[in-house]
C-alpha positions as CSV (number, residue, x, y, z in Angstrom):
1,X,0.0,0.0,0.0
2,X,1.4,3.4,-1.3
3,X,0.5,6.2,0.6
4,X,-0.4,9.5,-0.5
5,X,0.6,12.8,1.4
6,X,0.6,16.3,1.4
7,X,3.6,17.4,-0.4
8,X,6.0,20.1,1.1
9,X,4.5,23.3,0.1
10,X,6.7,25.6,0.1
11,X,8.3,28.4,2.2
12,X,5.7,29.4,5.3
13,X,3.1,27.6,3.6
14,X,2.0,24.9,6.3
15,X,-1.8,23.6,5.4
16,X,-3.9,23.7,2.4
17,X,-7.2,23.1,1.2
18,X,-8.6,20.1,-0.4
19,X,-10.2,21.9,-3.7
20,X,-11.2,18.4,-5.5
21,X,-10.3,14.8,-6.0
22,X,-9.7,13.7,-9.4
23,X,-10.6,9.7,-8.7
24,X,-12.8,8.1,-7.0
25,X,-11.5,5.2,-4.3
26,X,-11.1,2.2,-6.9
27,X,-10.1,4.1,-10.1
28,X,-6.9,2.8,-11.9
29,X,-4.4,5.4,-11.4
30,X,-1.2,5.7,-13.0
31,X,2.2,7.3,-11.9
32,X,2.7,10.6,-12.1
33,X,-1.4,11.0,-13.1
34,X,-3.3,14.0,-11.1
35,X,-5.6,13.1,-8.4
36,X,-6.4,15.6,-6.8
37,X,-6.0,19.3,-6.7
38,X,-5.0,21.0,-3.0
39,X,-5.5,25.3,-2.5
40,X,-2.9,27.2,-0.9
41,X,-2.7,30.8,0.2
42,X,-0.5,31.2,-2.5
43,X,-1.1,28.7,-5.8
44,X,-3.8,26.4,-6.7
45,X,-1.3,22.8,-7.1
46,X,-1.9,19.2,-8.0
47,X,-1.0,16.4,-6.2
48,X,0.4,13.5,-8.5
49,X,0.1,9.8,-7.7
50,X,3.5,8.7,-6.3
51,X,2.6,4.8,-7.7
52,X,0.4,3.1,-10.4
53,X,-2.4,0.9,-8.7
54,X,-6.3,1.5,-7.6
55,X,-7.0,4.6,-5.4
56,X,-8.1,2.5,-2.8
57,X,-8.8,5.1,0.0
58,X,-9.6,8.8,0.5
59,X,-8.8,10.2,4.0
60,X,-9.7,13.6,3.6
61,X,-12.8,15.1,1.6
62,X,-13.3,18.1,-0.8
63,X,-13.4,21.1,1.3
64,X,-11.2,20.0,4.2
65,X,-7.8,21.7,5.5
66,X,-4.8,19.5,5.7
67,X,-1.4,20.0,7.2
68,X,2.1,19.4,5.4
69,X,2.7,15.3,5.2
70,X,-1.0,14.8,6.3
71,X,-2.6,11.4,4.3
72,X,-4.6,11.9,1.8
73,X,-5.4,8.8,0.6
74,X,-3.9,5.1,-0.3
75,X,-2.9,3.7,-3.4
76,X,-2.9,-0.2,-3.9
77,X,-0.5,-1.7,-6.5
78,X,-2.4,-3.3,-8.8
79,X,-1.6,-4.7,-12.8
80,X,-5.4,-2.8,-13.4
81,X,-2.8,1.1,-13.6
82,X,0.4,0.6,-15.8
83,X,2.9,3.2,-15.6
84,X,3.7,5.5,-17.2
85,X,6.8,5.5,-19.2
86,X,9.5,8.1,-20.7
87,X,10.4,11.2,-18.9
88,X,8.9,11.5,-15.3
89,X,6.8,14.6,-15.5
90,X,8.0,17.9,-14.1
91,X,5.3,17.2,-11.2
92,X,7.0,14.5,-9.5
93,X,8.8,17.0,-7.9
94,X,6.6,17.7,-6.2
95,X,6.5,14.5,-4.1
96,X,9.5,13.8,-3.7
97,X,10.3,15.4,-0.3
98,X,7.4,13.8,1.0
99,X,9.8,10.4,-0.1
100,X,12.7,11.8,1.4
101,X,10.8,12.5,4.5
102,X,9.3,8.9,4.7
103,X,12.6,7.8,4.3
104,X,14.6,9.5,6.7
105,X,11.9,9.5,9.5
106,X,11.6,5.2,9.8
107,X,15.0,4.4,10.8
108,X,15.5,7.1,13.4
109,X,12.6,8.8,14.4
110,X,10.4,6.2,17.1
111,X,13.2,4.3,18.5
112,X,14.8,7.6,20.1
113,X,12.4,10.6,20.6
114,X,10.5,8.8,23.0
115,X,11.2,10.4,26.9
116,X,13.6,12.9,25.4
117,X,13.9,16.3,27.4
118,X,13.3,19.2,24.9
119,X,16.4,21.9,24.5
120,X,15.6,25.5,24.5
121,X,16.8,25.9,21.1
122,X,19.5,28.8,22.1
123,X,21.5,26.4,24.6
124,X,23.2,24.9,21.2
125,X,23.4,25.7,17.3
126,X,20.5,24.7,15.3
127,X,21.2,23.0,12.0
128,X,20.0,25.0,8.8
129,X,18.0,22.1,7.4
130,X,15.9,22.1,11.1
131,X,15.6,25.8,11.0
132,X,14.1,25.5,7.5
133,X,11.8,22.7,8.2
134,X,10.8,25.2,11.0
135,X,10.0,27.9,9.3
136,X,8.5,25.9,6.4
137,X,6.2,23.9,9.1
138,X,5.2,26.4,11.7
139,X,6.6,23.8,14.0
140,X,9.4,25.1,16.9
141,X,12.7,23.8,16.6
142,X,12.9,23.8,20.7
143,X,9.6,22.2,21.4
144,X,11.1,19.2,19.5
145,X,13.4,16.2,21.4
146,X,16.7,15.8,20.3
147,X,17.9,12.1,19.4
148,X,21.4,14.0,18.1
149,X,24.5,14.3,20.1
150,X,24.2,16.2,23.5
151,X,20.1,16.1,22.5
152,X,20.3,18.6,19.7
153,X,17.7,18.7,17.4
154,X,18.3,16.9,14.2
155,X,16.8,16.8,10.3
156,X,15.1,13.6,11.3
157,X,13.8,14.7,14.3
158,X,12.2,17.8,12.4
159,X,10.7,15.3,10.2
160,X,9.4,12.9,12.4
161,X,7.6,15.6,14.1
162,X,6.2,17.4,11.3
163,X,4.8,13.7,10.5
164,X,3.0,13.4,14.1
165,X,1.4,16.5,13.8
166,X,0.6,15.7,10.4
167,X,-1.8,12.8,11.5
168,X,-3.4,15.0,14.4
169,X,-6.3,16.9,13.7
170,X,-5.2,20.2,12.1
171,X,-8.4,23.0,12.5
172,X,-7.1,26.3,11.5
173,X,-6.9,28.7,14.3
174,X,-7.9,32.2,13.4
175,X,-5.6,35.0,14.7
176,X,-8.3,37.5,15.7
177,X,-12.1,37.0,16.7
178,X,-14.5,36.1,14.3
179,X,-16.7,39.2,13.6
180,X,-20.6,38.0,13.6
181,X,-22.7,40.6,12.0
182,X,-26.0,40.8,13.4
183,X,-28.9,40.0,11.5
184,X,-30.5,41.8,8.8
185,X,-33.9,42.6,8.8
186,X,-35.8,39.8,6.8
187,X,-36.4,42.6,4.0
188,X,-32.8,43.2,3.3
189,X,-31.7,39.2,4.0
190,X,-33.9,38.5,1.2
191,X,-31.5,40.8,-1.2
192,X,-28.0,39.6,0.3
193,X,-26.2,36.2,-0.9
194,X,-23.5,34.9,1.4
195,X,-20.6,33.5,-0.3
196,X,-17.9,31.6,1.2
197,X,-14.2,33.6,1.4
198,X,-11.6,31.7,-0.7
199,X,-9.0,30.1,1.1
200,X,-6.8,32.8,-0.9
201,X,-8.9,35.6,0.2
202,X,-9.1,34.6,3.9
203,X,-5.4,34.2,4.1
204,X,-4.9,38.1,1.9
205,X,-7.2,39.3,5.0
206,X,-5.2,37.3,7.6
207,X,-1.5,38.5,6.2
208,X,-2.3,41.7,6.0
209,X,-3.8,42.3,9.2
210,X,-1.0,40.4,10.9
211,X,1.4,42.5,9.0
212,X,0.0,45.6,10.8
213,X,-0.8,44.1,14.1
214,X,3.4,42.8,14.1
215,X,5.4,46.1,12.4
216,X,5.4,49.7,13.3
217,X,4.1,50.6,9.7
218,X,4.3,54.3,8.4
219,X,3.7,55.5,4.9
220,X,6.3,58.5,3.1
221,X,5.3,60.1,0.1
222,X,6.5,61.9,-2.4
223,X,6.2,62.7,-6.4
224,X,7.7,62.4,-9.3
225,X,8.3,63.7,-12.4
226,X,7.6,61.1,-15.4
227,X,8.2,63.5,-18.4
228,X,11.8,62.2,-19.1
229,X,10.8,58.3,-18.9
230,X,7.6,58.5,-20.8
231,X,9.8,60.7,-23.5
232,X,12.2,58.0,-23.4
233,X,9.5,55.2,-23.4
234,X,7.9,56.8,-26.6
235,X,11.4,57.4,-28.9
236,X,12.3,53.5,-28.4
237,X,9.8,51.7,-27.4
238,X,9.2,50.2,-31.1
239,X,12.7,49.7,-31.6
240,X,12.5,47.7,-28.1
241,X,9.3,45.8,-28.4
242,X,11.1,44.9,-32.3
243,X,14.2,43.9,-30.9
244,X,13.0,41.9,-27.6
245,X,9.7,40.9,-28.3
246,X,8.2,42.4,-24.9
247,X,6.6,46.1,-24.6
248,X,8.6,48.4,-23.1
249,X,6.7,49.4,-19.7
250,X,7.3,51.8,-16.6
251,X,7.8,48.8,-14.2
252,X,11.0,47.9,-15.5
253,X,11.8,51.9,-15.0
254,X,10.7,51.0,-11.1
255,X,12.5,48.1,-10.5
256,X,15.6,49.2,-11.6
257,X,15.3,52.5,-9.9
258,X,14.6,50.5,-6.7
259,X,17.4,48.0,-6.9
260,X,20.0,51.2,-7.1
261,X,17.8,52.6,-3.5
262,X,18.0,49.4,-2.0
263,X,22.1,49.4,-2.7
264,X,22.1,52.9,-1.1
265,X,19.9,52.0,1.7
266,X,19.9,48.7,2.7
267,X,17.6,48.4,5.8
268,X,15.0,49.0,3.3
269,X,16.1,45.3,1.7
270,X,16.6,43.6,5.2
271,X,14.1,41.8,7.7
272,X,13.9,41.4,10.9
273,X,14.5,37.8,12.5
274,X,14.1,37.6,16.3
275,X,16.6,40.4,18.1
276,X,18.6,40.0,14.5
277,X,18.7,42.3,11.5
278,X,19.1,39.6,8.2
279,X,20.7,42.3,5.8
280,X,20.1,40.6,2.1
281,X,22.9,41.4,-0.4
282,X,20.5,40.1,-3.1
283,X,17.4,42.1,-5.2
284,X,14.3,39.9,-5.5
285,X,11.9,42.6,-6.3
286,X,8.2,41.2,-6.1
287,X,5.7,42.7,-8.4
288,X,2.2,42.7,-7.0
289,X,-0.5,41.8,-9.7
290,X,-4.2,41.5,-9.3
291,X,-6.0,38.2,-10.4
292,X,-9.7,36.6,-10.2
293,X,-9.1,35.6,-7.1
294,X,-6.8,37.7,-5.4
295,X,-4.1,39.8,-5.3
296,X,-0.4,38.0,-5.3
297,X,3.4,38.7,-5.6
298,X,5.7,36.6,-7.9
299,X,9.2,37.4,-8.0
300,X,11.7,38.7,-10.1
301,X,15.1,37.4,-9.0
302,X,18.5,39.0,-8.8
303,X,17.4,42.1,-10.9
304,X,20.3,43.8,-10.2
305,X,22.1,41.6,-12.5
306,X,19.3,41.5,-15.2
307,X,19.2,44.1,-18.0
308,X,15.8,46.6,-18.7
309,X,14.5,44.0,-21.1
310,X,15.3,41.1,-19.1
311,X,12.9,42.8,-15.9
312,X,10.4,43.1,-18.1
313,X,10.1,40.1,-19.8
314,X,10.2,38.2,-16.6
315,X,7.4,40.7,-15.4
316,X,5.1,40.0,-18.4
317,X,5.3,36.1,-18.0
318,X,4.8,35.9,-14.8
319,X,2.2,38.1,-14.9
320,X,0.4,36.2,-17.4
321,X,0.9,32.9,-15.6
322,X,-0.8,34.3,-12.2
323,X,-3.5,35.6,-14.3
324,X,-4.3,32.4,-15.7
325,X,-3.5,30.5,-12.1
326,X,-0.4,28.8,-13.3
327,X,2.6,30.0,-11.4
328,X,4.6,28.0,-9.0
329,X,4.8,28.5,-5.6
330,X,9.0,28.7,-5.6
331,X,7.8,31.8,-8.3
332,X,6.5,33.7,-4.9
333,X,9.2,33.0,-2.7
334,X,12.2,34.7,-1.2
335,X,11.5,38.6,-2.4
336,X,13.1,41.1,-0.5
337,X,11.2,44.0,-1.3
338,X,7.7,44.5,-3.0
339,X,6.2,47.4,-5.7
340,X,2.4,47.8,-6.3
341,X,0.9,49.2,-9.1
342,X,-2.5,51.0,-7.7
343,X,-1.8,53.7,-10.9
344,X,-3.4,51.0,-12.8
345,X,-6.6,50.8,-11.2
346,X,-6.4,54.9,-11.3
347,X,-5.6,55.3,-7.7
348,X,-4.4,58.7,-7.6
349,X,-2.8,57.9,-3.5
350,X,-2.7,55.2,-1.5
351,X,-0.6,53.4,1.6
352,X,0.3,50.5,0.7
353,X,0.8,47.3,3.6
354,X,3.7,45.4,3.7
355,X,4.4,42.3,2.6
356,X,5.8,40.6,5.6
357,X,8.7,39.6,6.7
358,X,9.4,42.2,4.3
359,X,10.4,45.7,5.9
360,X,9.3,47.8,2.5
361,X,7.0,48.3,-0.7
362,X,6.9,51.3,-2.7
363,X,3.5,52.1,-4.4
364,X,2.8,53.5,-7.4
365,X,0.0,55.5,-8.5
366,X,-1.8,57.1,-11.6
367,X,0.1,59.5,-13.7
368,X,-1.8,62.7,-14.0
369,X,-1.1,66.2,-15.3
370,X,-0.6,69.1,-13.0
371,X,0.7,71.9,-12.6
372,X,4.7,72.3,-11.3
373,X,6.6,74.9,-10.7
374,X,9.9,74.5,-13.1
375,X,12.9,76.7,-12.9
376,X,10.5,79.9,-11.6
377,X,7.7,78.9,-13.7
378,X,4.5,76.8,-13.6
379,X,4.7,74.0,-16.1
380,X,2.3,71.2,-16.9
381,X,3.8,68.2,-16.0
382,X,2.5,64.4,-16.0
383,X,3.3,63.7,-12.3
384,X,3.7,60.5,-10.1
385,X,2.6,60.4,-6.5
386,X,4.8,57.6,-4.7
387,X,4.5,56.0,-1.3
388,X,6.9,54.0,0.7
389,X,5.6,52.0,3.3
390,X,8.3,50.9,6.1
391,X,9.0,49.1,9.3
392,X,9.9,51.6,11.7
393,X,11.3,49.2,13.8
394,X,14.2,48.3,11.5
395,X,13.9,51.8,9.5
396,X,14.5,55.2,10.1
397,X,12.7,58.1,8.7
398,X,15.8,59.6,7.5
399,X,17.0,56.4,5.4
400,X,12.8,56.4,4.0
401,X,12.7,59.4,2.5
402,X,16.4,59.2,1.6
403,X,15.1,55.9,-0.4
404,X,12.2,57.6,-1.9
405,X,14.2,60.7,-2.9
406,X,16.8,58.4,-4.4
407,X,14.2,56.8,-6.8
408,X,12.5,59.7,-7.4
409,X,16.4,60.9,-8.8
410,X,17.1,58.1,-10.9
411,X,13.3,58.5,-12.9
412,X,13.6,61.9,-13.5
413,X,16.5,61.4,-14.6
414,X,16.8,58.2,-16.5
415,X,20.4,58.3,-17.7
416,X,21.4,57.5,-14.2
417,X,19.7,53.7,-15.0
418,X,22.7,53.9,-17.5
419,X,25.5,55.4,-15.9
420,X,24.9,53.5,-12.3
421,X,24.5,56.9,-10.6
């Protein structure tokens, strides 16, 4: 008997939803062959069948919430399922740290973490495959009993934990009362319809109020000038969409001008992790982009070391796979620093919330003309109102404005993109 298990989600992504099963229990199934699709908080993914054989149980039903290396279901080997042959499909992947896990739990795990005094994790270094799996399961590294030498926590032990709490009941805990509305009056409850909250749209609502419940938030603003990049954008931006296939937009302007603030004021790129500061020598920008059913971040790696064309070419794919509910959930992981596009929508100003751990995330807004005074005169000028949200607790107010000065600078002044200025 083969079972079938919730496959390591991802970084801080610890449960999903069961969204539907593909079989039934005694359909053929093959290897690698869907059965049955599971909702994160981030991506919508399917689980693959990690044998060929008859689905021969189903633990958990449509609807349900499952944790990381919960059972889903068994598979029986049967000869009714062949298997597939030729390349294993890119989705196998996706099971296969539920394998490892299986494999390294068995030989290690219930023969020595029984009567074991837990270690408060800062008596001894932690390994960085347990601190992973901790952050990755929700699970404390120090509530966990050592089987290593002089009790520390080990890879296995992680493992073998993650697995018992994977086969205890896992309700979902909400972080702040449920609000109850009170009752309409029977006139009015006649016009309503009640729909259910996505599992995405629960967990938007849950991050973002977390994110201002745990940070000391505050908003800068200031504005910019966008006459030199849109003159720029409009001499060459047939010559660029001819030469690299991609239109040229004003995000890749953004990015880049961010990824030369970030260099110059790098609190805005760290986190905060405990009593530490994690300063990140490395620009994942995230790009917010609104979908269906929700607002979420891909990211565009290392774009200080990708080229104006390259930014936006990554942007435009990956905004067209979140649109259509394809990306993957290592495309939303491991950004640094976040820009959202309200300007699209034709917010004029907003404050944007951050996107823990994250400790900033510039905002952009509609470009509109007004009047500017210019060298003693008033001018009509298509102006940018921008907003940086920050953590106050890891940044100052100097080194926010300084940021937002420093981008404004480099788009009113595009050359500087160029030069490195």
């Amino acid at each position: 008997m083969t079972d079938i298990r919730v496959p390591t989600l991802g970084e801080s992504v610890t449960e999903a939803t069961i969204g539907k099963w593909f079989k039934k229990p005694g359909d053929a199934v093959a290897v690698d062959e869907p059965l049955v699709e599971l909702e994160t908080d981030k991506v919508t993914i399917e689980v693959p069948a990690p044998a060929a054989g008859v689905l021969e149980a189903i633990a958990v039903k449509d609807g349900e919430t499952v944790a990381v290396g919960a059972l889903l279901g068994q598979i029986k080997a049967g000869a009714g399922a062949a298997a597939t042959t030729g390349a294993p499909d890119k989705k196998q992947s996706t099971t296969a740290p539920i394998k490892a896990a299986d494999e390294e739990v068995k030989p290690r795990a219930q023969d020595k973490l029984e009567n074991q005094t837990p270690k408060p994790s800062g008596e001894m270094p932690v390994p960085p495959s347990v601190r992973k799996l901790s952050a990755e399961s929700g699970i404390d590294a120090s509530t966990v009993p050592g089987s290593g030498k002089d009790g520390r926590v080990t890879k296995g032990d992680m493992l073998a934990a993650i697995e018992r709490a994977a086969s205890a009941p896992t309700p979902v805990a909400a972080s702040a009362p449920m609000q109850v509305r009170a009752p309409s009056p029977a006139d009015d409850a006649a016009r309503e319809e009640r729909v259910k909250m996505t599992r995405l749209r629960q967990t938007i609502a849950r991050r973002l109020k977390d994110a201002q419940n745990t940070a000391a938030m505050l908003t800068t603003f200031n504005e910019v000038d966008m006459k030199a990049v849109m003159e720029l954008r409009n001499q060459y931006k047939d010559a660029f969409e001819k030469k690299h296939g991609v239109k040229m937009g004003f995000m890749g302007f953004f990015v880049r001008a961010c990824v030369q603030a970030l260099k110059d004021i790098p609190a805005v790129n760290a986190e905060i992790d405990g009593t530490d500061i994690i300063y990140k020598n490395y620009y994942h920008i995230g790009v917010a982009v609104g979908t269906e059913k929700g607002l979420v971040v891909p990211v565009i790696r290392d774009c200080d070391h990708k080229s104006l064309a390259q930014i936006e070419k990554d942007i435009a794919a990956v905004g067209r796979r979140a649109r259509d509910g394809q990306l993957k959930i290592e495309e939303m992981q491991g950004g640094t620093f976040t820009i959202s596009n309200g300007g699209v929508y034709g917010s004029l100003m907003s404050t944007p919330i951050l996107n823990a751990p994250q400790s900033g995330i510039l905002g952009m807004h509609k470009i509109q003309e007004r009047p500017v005074a210019i060298g003693g005169k008033v001018e009509i000028r298509p102006m940018m109102y921008l907003a940086l949200s920050y953590d106050h607790r890891i940044v100052d107010g100097r080194e926010a404005v300084t940021f937002l000065v420093r981008v404004k600078d480099v788009l009113e002044d595009p050359a500087r993109l160029v030069l490195d200025l």
